[in-house]
C-alpha positions in Angstrom: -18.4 -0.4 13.2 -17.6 -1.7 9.5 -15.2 -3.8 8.7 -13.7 -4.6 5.2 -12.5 -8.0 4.2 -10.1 -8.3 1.5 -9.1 -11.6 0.1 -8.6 -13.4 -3.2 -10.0 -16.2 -2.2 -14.0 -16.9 -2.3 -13.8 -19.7 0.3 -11.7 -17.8 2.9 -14.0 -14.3 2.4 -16.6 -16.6 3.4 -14.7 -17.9 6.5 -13.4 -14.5 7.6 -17.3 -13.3 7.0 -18.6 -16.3 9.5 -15.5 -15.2 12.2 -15.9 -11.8 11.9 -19.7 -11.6 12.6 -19.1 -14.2 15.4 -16.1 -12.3 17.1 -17.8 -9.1 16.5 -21.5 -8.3 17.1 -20.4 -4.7 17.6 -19.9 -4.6 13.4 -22.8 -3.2 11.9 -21.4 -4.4 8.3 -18.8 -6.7 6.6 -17.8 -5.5 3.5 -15.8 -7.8 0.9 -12.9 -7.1 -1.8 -11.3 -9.7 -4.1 -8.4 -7.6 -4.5 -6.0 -4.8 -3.1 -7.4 -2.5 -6.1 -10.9 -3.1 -4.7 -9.7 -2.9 -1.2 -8.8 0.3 -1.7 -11.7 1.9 -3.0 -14.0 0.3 -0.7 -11.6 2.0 2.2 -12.0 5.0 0.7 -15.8 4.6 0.5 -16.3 3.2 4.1 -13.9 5.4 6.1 -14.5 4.1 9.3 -14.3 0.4 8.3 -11.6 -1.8 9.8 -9.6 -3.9 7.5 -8.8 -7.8 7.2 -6.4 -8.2 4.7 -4.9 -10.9 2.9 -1.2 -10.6 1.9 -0.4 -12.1 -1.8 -3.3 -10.9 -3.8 -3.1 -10.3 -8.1 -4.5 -6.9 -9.2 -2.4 -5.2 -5.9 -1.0 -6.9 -2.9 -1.8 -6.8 0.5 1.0 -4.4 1.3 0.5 -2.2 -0.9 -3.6 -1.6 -0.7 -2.0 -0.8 3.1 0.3 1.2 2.0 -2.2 3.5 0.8 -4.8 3.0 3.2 -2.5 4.2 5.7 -0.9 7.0 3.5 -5.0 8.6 3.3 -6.2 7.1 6.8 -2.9 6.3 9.5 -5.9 5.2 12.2 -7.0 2.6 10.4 -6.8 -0.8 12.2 -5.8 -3.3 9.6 -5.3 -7.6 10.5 -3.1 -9.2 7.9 -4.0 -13.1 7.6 -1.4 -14.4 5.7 -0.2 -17.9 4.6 3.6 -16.3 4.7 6.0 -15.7 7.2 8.3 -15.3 4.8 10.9 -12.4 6.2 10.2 -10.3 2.8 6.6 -10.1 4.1 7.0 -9.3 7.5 10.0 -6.7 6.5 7.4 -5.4 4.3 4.5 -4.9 6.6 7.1 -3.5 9.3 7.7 -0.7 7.3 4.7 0.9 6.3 3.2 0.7 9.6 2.1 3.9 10.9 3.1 5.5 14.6 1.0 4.3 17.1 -1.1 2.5 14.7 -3.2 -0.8 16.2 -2.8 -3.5 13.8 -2.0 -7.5 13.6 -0.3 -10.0 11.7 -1.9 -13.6 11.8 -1.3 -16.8 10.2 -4.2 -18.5 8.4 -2.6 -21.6 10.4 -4.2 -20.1 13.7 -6.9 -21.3 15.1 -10.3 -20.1 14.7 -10.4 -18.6 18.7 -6.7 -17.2 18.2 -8.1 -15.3 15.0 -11.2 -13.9 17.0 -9.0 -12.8 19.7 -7.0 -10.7 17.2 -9.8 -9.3 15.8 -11.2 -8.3 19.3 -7.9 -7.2 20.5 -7.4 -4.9 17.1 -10.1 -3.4 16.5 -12.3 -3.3 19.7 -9.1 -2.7 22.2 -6.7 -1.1 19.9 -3.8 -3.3 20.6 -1.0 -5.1 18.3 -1.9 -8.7 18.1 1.4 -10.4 16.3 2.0 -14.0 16.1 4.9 -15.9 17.8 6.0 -17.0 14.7 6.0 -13.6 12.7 7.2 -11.7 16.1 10.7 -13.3 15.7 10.8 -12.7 12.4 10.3 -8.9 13.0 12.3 -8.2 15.6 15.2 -9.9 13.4 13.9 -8.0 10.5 14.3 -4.7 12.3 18.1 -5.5 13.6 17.3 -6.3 17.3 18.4 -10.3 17.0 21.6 -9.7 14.5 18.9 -9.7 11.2 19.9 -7.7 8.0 19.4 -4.1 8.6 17.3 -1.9 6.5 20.4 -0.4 4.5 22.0 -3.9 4.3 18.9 -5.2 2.7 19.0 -2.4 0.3 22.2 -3.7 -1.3 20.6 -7.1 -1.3 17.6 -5.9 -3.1 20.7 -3.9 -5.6 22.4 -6.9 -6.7 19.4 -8.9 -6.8 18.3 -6.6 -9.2 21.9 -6.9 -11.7 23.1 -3.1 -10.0 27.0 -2.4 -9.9 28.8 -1.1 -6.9 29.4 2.3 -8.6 25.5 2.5 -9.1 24.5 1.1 -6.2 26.5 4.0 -4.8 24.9 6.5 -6.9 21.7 5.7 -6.1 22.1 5.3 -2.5 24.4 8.4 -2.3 26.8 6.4 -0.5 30.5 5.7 -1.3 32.0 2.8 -3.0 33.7 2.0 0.5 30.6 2.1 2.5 28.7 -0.4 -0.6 32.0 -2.5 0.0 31.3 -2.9 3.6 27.9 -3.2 3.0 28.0 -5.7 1.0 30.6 -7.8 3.2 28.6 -7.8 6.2 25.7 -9.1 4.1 28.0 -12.1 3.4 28.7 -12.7 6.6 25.1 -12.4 8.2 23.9 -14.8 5.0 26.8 -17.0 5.9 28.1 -16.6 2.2 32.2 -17.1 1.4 34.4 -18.3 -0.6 35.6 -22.5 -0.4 39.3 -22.5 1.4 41.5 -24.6 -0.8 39.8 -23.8 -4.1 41.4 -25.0 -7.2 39.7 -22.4 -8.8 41.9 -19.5 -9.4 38.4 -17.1 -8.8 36.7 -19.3 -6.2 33.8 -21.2 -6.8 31.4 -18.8 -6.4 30.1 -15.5 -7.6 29.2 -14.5 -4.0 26.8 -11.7 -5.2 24.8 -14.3 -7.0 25.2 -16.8 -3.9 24.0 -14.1 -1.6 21.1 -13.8 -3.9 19.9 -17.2 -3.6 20.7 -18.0 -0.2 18.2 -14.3 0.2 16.1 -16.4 -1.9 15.6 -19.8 0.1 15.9 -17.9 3.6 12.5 -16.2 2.4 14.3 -12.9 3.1 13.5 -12.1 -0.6 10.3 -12.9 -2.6 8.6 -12.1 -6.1 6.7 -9.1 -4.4 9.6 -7.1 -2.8 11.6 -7.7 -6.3 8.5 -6.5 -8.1 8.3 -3.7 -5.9 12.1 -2.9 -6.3 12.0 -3.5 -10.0 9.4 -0.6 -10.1 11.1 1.5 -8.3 14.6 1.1 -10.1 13.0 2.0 -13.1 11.5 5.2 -11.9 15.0 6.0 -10.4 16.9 5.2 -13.9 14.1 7.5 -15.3 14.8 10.2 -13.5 18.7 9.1 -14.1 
């Protein structure tokens, strides 16, 4: 067994190289990437390497060297050992994992024994190791605890991103009603509204921006996933 570390950092590939080869004398290798870019390559070269991958990388992010890892190779066992458990993160990693697929999401907070149990439990058992912390944070991501649902987040990520309701429509083949409704029950799970008793004639705030910010300090958005969705609106408008 192989297994592929990939991490910006020169210190923590160095930790992660000690743990590894501690936690796993099956591994006949341990292969190292500074980046997602390199990541991927090396995945492609080593097929049968098991992944350890860091999630905020420059030069491609965790998520997406996963992405397409995954995309080529859906067996593939991959850790992510993150500093984050922002919601955008753990949204992210939700939704690119493959059926069935083993894989784990640890903190670098962890201790050194809960990290060598995930490795063991991922790669030599096949099991989903997910911390406590991150665990919450996906089941609310995926609806099950009153979170923002996948289409309601896709309305956030459209106003984050300047859209109108009419495009926002357009691009999500949806009516304007069902945006409208959308969009309300965004306010309401983000706890966003309008000051009773306002002087101003408008209300105080622009509750699209509001929602935005409020996305923005509850970690459910991040630079990555409006990177990401920046990309991906101008491919849209190209084809538009």
């Amino acid at each position: 067994m192989d297994v592929l570390i990939v991490e910006d950092d020169v210190l923590h590939r160095a930790y992660l190289n000690e743990v590894v080869r501690n936690a796993l004398p099956e591994c006949a290798r341990v292969l190292e990437a500074e980046n997602g870019a390199v990541g991927e390559k090396l995945a492609r070269e080593n097929r049968t390497a098991h992944i350890v991958m860091d999630l905020q990388m420059n030069e491609r992010n965790g998520i997406e060297a996963a992405r397409t890892i995954w995309k080529e190779r859906p067996e593939t066992r991959i850790l992510f050992w993150s500093n984050y458990a922002d919601e955008a993160y753990v949204r992210g990693v939700s939704r690119i994992v493959p059926e069935g697929a083993a894989y784990g999401y640890v903190l670098k907070s962890a201790s050194d024994e809960r990290l060598r149990l995930a490795l063991r439990g991922i790669f030599i058992e096949a099991q989903c190791v997910i911390d406590r912390e991150v665990r919450g944070l996906q089941e609310k991501s995926l609806g099950k605890v009153n979170g923002v649902s996948d289409s309601e987040y896709e309305i956030l990520i459209d106003i984050a991103l300047g859209l109108t309701d009419k495009t926002i429509a357009r691009r999500r083949n949806l009516s304007l009603r069902s945006v409208q409704n959308r969009l309300q029950a965004l306010y309401e799970k983000l706890n966003v509204y309008q000051a009773t008793g306002d002087d101003e004639p408008d209300g105080r705030y622009n509750l699209r921006t509001r929602a935005v910010t409020i996305a923005i300090l509850r970690k459910l958005l991040n630079y990555n996933a409006l990177e990401k969705a920046e990309k991906e609106l101008a491919e849209w408008v190209s084809h538009h």
